[in-house]
C-alpha positions in Angstrom: -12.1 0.1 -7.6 -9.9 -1.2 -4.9 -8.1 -3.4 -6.9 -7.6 0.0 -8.8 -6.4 1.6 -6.3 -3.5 -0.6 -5.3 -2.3 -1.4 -8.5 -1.7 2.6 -8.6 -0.1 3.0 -5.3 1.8 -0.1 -6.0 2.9 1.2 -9.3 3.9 4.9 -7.8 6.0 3.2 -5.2 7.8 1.0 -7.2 8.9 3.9 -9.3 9.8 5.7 -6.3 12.2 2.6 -5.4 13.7 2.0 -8.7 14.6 5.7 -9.0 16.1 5.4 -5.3 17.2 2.0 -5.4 21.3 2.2 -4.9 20.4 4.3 -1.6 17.4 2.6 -0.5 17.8 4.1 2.8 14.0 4.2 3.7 12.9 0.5 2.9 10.5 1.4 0.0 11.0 -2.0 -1.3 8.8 -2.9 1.2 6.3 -0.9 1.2 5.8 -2.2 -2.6 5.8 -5.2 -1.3 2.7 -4.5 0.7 0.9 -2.9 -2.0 1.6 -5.7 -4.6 0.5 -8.4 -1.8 -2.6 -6.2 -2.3 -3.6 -5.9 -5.7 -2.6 -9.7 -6.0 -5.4 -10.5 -3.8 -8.2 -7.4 -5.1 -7.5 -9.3 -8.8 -8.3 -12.7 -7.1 -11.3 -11.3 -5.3 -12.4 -9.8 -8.7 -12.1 -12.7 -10.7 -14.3 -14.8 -8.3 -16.7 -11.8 -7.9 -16.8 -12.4 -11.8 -17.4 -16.2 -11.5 -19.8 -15.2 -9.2 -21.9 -12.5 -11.0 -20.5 -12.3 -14.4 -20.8 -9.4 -16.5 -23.1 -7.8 -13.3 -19.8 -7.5 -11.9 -18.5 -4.4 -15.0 -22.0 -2.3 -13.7 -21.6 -1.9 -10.1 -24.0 1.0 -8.6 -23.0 4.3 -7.2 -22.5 2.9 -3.4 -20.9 0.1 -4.2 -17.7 2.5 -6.4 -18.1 4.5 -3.3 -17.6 1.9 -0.8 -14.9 -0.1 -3.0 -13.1 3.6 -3.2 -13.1 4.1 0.2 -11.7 0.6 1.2 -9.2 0.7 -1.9 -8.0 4.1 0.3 -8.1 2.5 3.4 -6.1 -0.9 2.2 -3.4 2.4 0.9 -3.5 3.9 4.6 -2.9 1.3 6.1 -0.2 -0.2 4.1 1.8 3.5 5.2 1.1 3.0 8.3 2.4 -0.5 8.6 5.4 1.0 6.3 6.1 3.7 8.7 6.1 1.7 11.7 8.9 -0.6 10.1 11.1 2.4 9.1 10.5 4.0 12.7 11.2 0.8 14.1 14.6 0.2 12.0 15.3 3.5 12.5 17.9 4.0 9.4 19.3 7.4 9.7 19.3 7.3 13.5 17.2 10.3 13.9 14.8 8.5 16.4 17.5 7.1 18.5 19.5 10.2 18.5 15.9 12.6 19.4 15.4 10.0 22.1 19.0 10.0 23.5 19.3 13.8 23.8 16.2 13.4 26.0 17.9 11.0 29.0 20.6 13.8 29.1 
């Protein structure tokens, strides 16, 4: 489920770059990044879950979906977050610098 997850999100963003991708104002790019990094290491945490178990691993039970779900969401929350401090941080339209200098005056 968590591998799931971020293939999804890492699928939606990187339509949401290509589609934006001669402005790329708002560094989606890496935000894909992050959710790639992420599915990349769900799928290698699911293939040695399936070394592990084997075919156990295709019936999980209810609470384990619901606790894969929620860390899938969680893995997706906090890849934003990490995104939105980068864009705050680097500031590319100037709105943050221009809020905060309209402040000292």
């Amino acid at each position: 489920m968590t591998l799931l997850i971020t293939v999804f999100a890492a699928v939606i963003c990187t339509v949401i770059w290509y589609k934006n991708v001669p402005k790329s104002e708002m560094n989606i790019g890496i935000l894909c990044w992050i959710y790639w990094g992420a599915s990349l290491m769900w799928l290698v945490d699911a293939i040695f879950e399936y070394a592990d178990i084997g075919a156990e691993y295709f019936n999980p039970t209810p609470s384990d979906m619901l606790n894969d779900f929620y860390l899938g969401l969680s893995a997706v929350a906090l890849g934003l977050v990490i995104w939105l401090i980068i864009v705050l941080v680097k500031d590319p339209r100037g709105v943050l610098k221009e809020v905060l200098l309209k402040k000292k005056n």
